[in-house]
C-alpha positions in Angstrom: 105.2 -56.1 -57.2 102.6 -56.5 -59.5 100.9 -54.2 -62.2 97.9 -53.0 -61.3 94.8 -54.9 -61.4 92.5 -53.1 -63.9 91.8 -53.4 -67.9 92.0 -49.7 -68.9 91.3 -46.1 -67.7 87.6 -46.6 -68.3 85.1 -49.0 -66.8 84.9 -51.8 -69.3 81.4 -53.8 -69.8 79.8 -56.5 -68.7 80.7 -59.1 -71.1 77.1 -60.0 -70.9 75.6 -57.0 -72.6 77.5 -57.5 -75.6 75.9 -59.1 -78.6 75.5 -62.7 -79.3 78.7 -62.8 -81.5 80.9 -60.7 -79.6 80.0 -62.9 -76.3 81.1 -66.6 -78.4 84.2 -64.8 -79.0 85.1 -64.1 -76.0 83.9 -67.7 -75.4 86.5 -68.7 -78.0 88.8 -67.0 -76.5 88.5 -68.1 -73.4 88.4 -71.9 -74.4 91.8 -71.3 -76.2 93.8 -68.8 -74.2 91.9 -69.1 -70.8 91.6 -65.7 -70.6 90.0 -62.7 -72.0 93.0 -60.4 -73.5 92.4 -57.4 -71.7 92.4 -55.4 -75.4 89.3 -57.0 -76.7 87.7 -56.3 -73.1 88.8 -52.7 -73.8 87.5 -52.3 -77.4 84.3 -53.9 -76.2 83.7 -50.2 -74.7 82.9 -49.4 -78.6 81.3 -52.8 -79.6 81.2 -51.4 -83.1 85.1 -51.2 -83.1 85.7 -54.3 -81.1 84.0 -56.0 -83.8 86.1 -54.4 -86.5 89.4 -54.8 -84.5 89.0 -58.8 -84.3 88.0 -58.8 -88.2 91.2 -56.7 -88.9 93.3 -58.2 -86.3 92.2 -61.8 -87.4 92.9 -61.2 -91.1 96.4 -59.6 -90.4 97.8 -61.5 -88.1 96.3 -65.5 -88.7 95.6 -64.5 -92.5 96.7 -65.6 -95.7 100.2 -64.0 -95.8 103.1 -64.9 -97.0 105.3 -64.2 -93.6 104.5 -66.6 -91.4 103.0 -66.3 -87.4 105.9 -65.7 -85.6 107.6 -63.1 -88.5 103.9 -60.8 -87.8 104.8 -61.3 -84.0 108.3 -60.1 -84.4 107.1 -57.1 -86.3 104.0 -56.6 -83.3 107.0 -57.1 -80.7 109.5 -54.6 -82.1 107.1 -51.9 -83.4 106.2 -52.2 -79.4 109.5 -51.7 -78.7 110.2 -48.4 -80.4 106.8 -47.3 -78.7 107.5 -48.2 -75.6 103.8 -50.2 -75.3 103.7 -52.1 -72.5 100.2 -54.2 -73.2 101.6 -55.2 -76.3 105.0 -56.3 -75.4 103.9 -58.2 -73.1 101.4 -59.7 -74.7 103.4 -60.3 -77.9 106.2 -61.4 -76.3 104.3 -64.2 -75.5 103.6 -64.5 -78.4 107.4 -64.6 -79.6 108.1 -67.4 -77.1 105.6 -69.5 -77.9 105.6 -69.6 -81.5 109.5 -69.6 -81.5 109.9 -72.0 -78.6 112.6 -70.0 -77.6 111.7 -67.9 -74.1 114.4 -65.5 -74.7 113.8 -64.2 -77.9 110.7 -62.3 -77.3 112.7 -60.1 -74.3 115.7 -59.3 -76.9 113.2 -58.2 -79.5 111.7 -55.9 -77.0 114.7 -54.9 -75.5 117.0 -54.4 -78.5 116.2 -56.5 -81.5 119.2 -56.1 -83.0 120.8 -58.3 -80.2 118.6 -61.1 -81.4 120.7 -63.5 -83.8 118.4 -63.2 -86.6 118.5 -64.5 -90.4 119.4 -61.6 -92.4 115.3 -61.8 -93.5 113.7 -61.4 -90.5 117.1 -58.7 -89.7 115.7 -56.6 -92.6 112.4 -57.0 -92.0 112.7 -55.7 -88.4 114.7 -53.0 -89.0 112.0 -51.6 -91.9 109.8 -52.2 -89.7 111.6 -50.0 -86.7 112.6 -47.2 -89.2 108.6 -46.9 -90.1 108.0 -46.9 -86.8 110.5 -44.1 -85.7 111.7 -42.3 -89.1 108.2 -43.3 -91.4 108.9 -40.0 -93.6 112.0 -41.2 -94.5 111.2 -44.3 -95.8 111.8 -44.8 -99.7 113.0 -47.3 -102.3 115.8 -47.7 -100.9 114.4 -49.2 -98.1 111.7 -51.8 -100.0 114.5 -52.4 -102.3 116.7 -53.8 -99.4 113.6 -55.9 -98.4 113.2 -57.2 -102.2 117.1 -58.0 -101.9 116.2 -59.6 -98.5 114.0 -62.3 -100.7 110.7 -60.6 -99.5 107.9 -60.2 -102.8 106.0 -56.9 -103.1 102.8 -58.8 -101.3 104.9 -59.7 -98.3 106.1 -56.0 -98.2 102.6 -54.7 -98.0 102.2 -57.3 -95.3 105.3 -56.1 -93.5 103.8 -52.4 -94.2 100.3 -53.5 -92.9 101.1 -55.0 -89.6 103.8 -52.8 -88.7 100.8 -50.1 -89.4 98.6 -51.5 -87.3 100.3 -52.2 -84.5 101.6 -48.2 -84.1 97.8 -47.2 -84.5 96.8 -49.9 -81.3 100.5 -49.4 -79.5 99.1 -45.4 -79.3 95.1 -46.8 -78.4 96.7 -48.6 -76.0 98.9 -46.0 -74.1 96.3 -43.4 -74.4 93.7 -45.4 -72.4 96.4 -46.8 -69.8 95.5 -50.7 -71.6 97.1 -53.7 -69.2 98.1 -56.7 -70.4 96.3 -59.9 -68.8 98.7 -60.7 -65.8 98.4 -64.6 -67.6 100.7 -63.7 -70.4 104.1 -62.8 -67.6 103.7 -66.4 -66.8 103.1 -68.3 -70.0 105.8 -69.8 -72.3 108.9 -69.3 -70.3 
């Protein structure tokens, strides 16, 4: 059975009232995905914030940083996990699989990332990144000291920080206006 067949809650717009720059990327993106993703159709309901949600998301996630791709997918993927946000577990799972290579990896970090057989890096990275997630006013030293043991510098911590950050604030967007992930992404990199 498939999900159902709409973007979000609310009507999105035509693609062809948007301005010149948000219509070539959504031309871009279409020449490299194929599709749309269904969350920039949705933020084009506020051109304003779609425009400042591709700058952010572009900077976070295919920025300078010293984590690589697939370590900023991992976080998206888990942080998605612990709230339960289906547009972006699919979509990052996708993600997962195609950066990794691996088609299995993206479901166990969804699931239940600690299934995953992980470097003890990316093990404490994810589960920082979980306990912000679920427990953020207990987070302390302790915990950025145990990243710091993992190898991570105080820049990749921030990073870690940043995009787990981000993806709670568009994991609760998302839910809140019933987002869908393009149907494309169940079929790609398995």
């Amino acid at each position: 059975m498939p999900q159902p067949d709409h973007v979000m809650a609310f009507d999105v717009p035509d693609p062809s009232t948007l301005d010149e720059d948000m219509r070539a990327y959504f031309d871009k993106c279409t020449e490299k995905l194929g599709f749309v993703p269904n969350v920039l159709q949705a933020y084009s309901f506020r051109q304003k914030k779609l425009r400042t949600f591709a700058q952010f998301y572009n900077e976070l996630m295919l920025g300078e940083s010293k984590l690589s791709k697939l370590e900023r997918e991992m976080i998206a993927v888990v942080v998605s996990s612990a709230n339960h946000c289906y547009y972006c577990l699919v979509a990052h799972g996708q993600a997962v699989r195609k950066l990794s290579g691996d088609p299995e990896l993206g479901e166990m970090l969804a699931m239940n990332y600690r299934v995953a057989p992980l470097e003890p890096r990316q093990r404490a990275m994810l589960d920082f990144a979980w306990k912000l997630t679920k427990e953020p006013y207990t987070v302390g030293e302790e915990d950025r000291a145990a990243l710091r043991e993992a190898g991570f510098t105080p820049e990749e911590i921030f990073d870690i920080a940043d995009v787990t950050g981000f993806y709670n604030m568009s994991n609760r967007v998302a839910t809140a206006v019933d987002m869908l992930p393009n149907h494309e992404y169940h079929k790609l990199d398995r």
